[in-house]
Backbone bond lengths (Angstrom), bond angles and torsions (degrees), N, CA, C in turn:
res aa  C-N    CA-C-N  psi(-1)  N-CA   C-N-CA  omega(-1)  CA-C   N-CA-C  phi
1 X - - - 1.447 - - 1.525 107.94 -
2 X 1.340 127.26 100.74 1.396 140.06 167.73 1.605 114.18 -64.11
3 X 1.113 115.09 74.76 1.280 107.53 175.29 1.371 113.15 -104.25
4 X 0.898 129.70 -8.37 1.772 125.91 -167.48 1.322 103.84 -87.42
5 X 1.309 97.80 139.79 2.002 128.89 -158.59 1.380 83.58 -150.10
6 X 1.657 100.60 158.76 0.906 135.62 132.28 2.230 89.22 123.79
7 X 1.047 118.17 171.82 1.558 130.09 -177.93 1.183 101.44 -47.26
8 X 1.256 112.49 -73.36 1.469 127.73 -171.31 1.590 123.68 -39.30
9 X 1.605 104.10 -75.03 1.263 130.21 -172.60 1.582 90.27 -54.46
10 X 1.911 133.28 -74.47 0.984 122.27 148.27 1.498 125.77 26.93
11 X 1.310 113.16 -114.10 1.407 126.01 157.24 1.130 133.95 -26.78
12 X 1.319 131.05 -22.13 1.358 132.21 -169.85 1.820 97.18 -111.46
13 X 1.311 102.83 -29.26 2.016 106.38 171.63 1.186 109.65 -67.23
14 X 1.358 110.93 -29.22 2.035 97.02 -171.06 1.729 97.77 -79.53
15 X 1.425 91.32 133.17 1.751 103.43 -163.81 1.071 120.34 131.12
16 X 1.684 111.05 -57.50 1.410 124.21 171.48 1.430 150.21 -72.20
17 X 0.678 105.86 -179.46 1.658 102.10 -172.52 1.476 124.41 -157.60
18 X 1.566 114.58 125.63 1.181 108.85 -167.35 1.638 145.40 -48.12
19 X 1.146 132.10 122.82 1.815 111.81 -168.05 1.742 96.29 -121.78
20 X 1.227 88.64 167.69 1.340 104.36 162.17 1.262 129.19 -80.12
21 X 1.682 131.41 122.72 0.869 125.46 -162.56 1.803 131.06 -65.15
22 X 1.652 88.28 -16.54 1.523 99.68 170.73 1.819 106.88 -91.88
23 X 1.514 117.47 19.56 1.514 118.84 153.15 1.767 113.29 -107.29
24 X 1.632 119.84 17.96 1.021 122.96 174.72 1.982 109.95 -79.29
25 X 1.800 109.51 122.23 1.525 113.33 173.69 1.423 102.22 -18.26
26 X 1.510 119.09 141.08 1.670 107.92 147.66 1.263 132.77 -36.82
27 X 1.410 115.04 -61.81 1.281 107.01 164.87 1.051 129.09 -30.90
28 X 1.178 123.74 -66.91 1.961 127.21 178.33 1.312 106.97 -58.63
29 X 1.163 131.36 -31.70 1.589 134.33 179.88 1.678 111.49 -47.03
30 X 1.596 99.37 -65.84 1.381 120.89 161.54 1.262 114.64 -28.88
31 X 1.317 103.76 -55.00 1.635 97.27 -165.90 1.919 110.94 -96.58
32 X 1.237 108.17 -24.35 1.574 103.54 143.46 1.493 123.99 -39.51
33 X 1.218 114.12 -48.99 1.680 111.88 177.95 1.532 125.98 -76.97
34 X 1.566 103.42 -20.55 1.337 104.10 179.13 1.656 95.89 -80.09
35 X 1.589 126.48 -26.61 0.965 126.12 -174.23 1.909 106.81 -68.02
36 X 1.318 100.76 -60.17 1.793 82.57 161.85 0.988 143.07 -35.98
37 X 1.115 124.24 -38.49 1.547 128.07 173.09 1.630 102.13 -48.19
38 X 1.074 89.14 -57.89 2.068 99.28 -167.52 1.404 97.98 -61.79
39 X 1.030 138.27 -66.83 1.794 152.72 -130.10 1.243 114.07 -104.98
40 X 1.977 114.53 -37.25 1.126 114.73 -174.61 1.703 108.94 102.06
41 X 1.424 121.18 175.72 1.557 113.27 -163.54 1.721 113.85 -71.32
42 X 1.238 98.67 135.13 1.762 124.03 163.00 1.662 93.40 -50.66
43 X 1.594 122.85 124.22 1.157 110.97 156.10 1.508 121.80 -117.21
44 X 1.449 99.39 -38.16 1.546 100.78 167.03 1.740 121.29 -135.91
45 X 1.170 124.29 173.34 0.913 125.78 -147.94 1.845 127.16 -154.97
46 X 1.526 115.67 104.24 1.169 93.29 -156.46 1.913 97.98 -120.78
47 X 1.593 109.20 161.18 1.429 124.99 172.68 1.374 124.37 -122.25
48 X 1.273 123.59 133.28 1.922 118.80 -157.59 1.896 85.91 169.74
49 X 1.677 71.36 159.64 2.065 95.31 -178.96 1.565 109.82 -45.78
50 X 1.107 135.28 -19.19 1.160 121.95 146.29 1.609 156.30 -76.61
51 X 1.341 84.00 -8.18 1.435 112.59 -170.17 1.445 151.81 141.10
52 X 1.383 126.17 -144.54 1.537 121.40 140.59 1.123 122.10 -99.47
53 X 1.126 121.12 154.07 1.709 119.20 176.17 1.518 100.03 -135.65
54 X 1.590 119.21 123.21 1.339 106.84 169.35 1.323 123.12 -141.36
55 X 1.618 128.38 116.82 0.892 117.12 -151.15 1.768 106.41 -102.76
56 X 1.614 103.72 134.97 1.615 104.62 164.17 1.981 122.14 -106.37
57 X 1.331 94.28 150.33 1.080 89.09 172.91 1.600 130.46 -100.93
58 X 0.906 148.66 127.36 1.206 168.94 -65.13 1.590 93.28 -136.15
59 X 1.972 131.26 118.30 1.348 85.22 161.87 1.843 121.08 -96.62
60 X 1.279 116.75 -176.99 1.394 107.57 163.63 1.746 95.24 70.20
61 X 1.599 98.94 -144.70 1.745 108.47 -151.67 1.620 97.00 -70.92
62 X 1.302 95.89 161.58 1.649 123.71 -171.91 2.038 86.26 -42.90
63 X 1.439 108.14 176.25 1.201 119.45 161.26 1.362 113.75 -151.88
64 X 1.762 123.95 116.17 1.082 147.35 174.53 1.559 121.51 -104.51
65 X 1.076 101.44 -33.08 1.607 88.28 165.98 1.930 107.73 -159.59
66 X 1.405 112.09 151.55 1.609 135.03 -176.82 0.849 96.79 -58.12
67 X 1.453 127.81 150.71 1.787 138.25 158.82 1.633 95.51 -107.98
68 X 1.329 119.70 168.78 1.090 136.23 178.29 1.741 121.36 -49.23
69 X 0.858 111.94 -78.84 1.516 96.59 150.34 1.664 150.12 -18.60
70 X 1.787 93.87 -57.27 1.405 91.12 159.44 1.528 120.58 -33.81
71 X 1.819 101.95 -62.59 1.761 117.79 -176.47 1.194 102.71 -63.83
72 X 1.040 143.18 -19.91 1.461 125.98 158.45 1.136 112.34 -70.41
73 X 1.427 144.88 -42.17 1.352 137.39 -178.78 1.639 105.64 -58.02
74 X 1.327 97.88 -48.80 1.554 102.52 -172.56 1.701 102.83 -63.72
75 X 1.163 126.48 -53.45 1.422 114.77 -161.13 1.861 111.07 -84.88
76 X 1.774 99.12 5.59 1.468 86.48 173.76 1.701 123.46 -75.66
77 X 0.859 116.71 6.13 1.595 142.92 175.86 1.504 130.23 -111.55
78 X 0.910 112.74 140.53 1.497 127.83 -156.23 1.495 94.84 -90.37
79 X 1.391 122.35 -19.62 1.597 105.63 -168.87 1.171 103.60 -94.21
80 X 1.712 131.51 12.73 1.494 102.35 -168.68 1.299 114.52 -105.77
81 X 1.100 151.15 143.58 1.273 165.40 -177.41 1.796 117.01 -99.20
82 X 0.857 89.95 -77.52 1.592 96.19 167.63 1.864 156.65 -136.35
83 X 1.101 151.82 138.84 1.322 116.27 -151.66 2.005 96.30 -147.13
84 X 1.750 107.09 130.22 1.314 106.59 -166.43 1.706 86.25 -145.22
85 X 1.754 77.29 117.00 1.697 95.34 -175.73 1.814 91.03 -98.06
86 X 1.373 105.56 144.80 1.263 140.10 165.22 1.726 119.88 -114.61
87 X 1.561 107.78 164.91 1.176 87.98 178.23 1.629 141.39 -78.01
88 X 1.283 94.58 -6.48 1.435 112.34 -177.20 1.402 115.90 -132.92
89 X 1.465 117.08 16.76 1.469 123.48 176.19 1.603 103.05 -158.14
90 X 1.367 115.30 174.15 1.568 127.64 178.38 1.400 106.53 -137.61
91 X 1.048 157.07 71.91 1.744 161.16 156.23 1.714 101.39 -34.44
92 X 1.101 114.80 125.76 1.264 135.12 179.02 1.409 122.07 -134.25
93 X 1.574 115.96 101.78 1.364 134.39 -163.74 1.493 105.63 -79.73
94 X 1.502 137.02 120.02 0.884 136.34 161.27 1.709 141.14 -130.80
């Protein structure tokens, strides 16, 4: 499932290649799930010289921008790198 848009996410996929999300490190797994809670379901999931990339989808209303919390969820972890909300997806660099 090719869903990743936008500059960023973009750029950081060319390289990668799709995995299964139940072949994500433990570590990142972990923090994929804490990321569900917040974001809603992990659907796909990518690995390449930059990293992980994993995108969830959103439940309920569109999502345009993080509240404070979110960035706390996100920055309580050491694996995350980067995060580019869209309206109908969330890409999460790790």
């Amino acid at each position: 499932m090719d869903r990743i848009t936008g500059k960023v996410a973009a750029r950081y996929k060319q390289g990668a290649s799709e995995i299964d999300l139940s072949e994500l490190p433990e570590d990142r797994a972990a923090f994929v799930k804490k990321l569900e809670r917040r974001f809603g379901k992990a659907h796909t999931a990518w690995d390449g010289i930059h990293g992980i990339i994993v995108e969830f989808e959103p439940r309920g209303v569109q999502v345009n921008r993080l509240d404070k919390d979110d960035m706390k969820t996100l920055l309580s972890d050491s694996n995350f790198r980067w995060v580019q909300a869209e309206k109908d997806h969330i890409s999460v660099g790790m």
